[in-house]
N, CA, C and O of each residue as an XYZ file, in Angstrom:
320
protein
N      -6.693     -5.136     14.014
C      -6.235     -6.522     13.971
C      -4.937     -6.637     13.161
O      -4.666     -5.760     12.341
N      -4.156     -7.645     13.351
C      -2.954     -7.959     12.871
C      -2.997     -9.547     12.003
O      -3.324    -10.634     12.478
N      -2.594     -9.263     10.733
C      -2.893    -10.188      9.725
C      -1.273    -10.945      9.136
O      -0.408    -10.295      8.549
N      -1.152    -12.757      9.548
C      -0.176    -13.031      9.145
C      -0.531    -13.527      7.536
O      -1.589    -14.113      7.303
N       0.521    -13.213      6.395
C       0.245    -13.514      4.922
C       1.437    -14.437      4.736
O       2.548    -14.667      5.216
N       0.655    -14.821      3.832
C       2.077    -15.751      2.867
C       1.489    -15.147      1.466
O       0.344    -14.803      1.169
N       2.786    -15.148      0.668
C       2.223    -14.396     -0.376
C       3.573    -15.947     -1.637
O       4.463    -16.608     -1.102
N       3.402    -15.988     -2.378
C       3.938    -16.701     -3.547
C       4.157    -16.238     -5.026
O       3.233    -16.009     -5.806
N       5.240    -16.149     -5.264
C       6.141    -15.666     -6.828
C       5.255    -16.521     -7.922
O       5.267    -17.749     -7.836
N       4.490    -15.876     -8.947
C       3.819    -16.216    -10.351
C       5.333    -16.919    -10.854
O       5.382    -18.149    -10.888
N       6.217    -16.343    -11.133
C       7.195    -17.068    -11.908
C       8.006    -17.755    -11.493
O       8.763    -18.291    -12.303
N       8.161    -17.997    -10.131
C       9.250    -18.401     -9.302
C       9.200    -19.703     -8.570
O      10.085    -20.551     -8.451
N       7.186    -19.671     -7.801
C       7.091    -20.528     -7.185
C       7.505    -20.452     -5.569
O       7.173    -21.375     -4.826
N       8.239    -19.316     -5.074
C       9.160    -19.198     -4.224
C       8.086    -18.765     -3.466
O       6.969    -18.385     -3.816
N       8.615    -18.884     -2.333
C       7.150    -17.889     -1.060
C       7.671    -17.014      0.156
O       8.679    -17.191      0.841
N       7.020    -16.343      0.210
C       7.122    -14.960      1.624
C       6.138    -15.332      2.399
O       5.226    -16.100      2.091
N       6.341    -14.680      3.632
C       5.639    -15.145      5.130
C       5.931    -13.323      5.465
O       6.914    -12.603      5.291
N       4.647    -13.094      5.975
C       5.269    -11.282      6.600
C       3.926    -10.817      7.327
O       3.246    -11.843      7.317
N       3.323    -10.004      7.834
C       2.277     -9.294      8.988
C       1.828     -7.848      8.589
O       2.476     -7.045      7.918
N       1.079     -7.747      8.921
C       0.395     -6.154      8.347
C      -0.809     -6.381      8.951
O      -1.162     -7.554      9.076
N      -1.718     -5.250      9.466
C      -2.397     -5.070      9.236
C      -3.742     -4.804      8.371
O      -4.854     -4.688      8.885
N      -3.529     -4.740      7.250
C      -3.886     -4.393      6.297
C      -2.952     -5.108      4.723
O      -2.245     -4.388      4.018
N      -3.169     -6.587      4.458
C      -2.552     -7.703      3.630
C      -2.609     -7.315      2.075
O      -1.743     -7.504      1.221
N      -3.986     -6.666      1.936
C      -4.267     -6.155      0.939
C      -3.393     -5.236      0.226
O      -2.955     -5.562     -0.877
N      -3.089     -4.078      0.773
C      -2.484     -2.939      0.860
C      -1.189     -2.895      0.930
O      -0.564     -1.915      0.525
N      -0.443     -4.269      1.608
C       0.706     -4.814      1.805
C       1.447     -5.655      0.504
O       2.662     -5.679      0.308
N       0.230     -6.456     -0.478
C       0.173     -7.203     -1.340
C       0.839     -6.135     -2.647
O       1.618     -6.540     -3.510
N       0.325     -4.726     -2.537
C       0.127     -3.749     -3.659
C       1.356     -3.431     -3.868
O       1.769     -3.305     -5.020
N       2.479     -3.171     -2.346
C       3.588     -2.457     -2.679
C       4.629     -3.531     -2.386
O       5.806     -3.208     -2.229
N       4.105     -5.194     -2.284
C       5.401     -6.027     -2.615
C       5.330     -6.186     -3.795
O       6.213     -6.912     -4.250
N       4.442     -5.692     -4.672
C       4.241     -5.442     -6.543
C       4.498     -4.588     -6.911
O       4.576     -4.534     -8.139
N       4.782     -3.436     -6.168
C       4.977     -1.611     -6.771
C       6.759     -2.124     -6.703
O       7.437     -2.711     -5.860
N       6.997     -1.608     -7.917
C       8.401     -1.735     -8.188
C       9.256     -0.415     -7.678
O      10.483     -0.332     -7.635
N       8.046      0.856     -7.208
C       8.379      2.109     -6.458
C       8.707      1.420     -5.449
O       9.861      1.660     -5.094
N       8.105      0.559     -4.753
C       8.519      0.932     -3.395
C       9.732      0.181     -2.810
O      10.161     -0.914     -3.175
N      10.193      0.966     -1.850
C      11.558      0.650     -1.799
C      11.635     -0.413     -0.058
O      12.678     -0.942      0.325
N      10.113     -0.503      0.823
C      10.406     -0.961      2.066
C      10.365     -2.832      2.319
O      10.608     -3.553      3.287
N       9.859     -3.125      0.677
C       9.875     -4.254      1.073
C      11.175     -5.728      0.407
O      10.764     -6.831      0.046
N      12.515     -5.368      0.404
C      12.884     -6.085     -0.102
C      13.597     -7.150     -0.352
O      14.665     -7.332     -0.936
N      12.642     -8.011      0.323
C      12.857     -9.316     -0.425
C      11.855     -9.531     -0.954
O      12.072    -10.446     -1.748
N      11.067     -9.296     -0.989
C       9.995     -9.655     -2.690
C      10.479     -8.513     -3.670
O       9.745     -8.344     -4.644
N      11.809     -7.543     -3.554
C      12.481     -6.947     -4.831
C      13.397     -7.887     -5.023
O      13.612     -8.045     -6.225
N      14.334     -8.914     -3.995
C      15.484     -9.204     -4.923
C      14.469    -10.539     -5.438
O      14.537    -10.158     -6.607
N      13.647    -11.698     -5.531
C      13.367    -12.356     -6.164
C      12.128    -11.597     -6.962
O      11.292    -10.905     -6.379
N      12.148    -11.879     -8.633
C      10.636    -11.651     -9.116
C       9.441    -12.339     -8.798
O       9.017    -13.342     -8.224
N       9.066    -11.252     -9.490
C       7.546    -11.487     -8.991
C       6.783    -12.081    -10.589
O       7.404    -12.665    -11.476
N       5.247    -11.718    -10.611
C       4.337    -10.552     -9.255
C       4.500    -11.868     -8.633
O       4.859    -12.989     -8.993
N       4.084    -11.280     -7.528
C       3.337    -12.217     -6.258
C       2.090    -12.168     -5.914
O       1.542    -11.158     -6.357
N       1.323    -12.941     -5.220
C       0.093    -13.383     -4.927
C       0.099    -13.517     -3.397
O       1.087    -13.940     -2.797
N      -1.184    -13.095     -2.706
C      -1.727    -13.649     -1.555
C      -2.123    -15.107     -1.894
O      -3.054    -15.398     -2.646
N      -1.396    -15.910     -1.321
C      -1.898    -17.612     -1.032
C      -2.548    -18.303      0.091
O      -3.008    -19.445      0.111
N      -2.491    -17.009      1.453
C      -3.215    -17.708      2.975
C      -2.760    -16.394      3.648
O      -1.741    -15.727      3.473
N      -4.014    -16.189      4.624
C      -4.170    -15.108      5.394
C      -4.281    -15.525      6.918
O      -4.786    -16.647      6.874
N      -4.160    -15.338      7.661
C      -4.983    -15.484      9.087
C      -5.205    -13.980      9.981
O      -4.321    -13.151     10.200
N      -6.152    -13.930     10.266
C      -6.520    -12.594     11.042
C      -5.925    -13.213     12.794
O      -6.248    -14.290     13.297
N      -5.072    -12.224     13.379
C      -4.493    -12.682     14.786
C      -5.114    -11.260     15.913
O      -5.152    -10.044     15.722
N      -5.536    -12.128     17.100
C      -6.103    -10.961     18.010
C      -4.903     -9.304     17.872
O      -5.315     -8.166     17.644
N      -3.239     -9.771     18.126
C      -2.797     -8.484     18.194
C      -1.570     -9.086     17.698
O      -1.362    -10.220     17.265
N      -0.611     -7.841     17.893
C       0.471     -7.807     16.752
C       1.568     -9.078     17.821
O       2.549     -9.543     17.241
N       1.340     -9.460     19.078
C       1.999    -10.610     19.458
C       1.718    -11.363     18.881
O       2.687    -11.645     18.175
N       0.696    -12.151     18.610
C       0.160    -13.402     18.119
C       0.415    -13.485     16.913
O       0.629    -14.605     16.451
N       0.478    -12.090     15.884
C       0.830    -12.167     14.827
C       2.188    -12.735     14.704
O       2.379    -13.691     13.952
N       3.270    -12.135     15.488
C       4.589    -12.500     15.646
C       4.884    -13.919     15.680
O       5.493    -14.533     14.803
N       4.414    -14.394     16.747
C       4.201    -15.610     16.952
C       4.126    -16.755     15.763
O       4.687    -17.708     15.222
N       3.446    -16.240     15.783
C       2.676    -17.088     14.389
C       3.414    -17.046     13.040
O       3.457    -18.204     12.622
N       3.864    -16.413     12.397
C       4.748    -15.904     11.491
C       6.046    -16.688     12.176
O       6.575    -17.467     11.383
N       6.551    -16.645     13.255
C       7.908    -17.192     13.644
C       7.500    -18.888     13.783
O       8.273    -19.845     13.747
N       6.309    -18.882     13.917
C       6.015    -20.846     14.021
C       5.983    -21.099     12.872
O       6.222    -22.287     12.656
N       5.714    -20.269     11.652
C       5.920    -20.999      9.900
C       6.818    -20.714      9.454
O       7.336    -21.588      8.759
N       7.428    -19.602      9.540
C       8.692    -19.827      9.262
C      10.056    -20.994      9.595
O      10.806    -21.797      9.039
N       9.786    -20.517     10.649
C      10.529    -22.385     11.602
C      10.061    -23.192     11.168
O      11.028    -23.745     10.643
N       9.039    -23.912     10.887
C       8.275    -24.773     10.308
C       9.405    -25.108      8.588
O      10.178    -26.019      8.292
N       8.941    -23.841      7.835
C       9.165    -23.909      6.684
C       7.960    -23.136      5.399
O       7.124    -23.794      4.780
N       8.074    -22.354      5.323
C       6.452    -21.678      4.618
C       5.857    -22.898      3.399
O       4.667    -23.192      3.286
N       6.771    -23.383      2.713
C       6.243    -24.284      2.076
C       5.511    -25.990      2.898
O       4.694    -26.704      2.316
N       5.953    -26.213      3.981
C       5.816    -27.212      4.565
C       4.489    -26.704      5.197
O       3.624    -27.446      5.662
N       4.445    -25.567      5.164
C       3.320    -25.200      6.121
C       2.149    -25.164      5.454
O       1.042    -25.562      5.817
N       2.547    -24.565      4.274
C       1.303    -24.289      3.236
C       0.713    -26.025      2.434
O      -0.439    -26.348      2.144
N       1.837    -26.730      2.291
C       1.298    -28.110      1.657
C       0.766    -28.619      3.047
O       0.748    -29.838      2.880
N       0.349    -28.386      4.248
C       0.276    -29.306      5.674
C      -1.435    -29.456      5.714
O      -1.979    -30.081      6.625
């Protein structure tokens, strides 16, 4: 399954929208200051938090979906 996240900055307030399979695992290395694949949760600080998950049949729907909150607005989406 394919999982859309929003994840939100402890100090910032600011928010990310992104897909994985595995949100959990995804959550670990937008916090690992090693890792080098995710960055835009490097150029704003963190940590960050999982704030809303949705499990999507496949990685279309995930797409989808992620491109309707973003367009939307991740914050507009999350106060809705």
């Amino acid at each position: 399954p394919s999982w859309v996240y929003i994840l939100q900055s402890d100090s910032t307030g600011r928010y990310y929208c992104g897909q994985s399979s595995d949100p959990d695992r995804r959550l670990r290395q937008h916090n690992d200051p090693e890792y080098q694949l995710s960055k835009t949760t490097k150029r704003f600080p963190g940590p960050w938090k999982l704030v809303w998950k949705q499990e999507c049949l496949d990685r279309g729907e995930a797409t989808r979906l992620e491109r309707k909150i973003k367009k939307r607005g991740i914050s507009r989406f999350i106060n809705s």
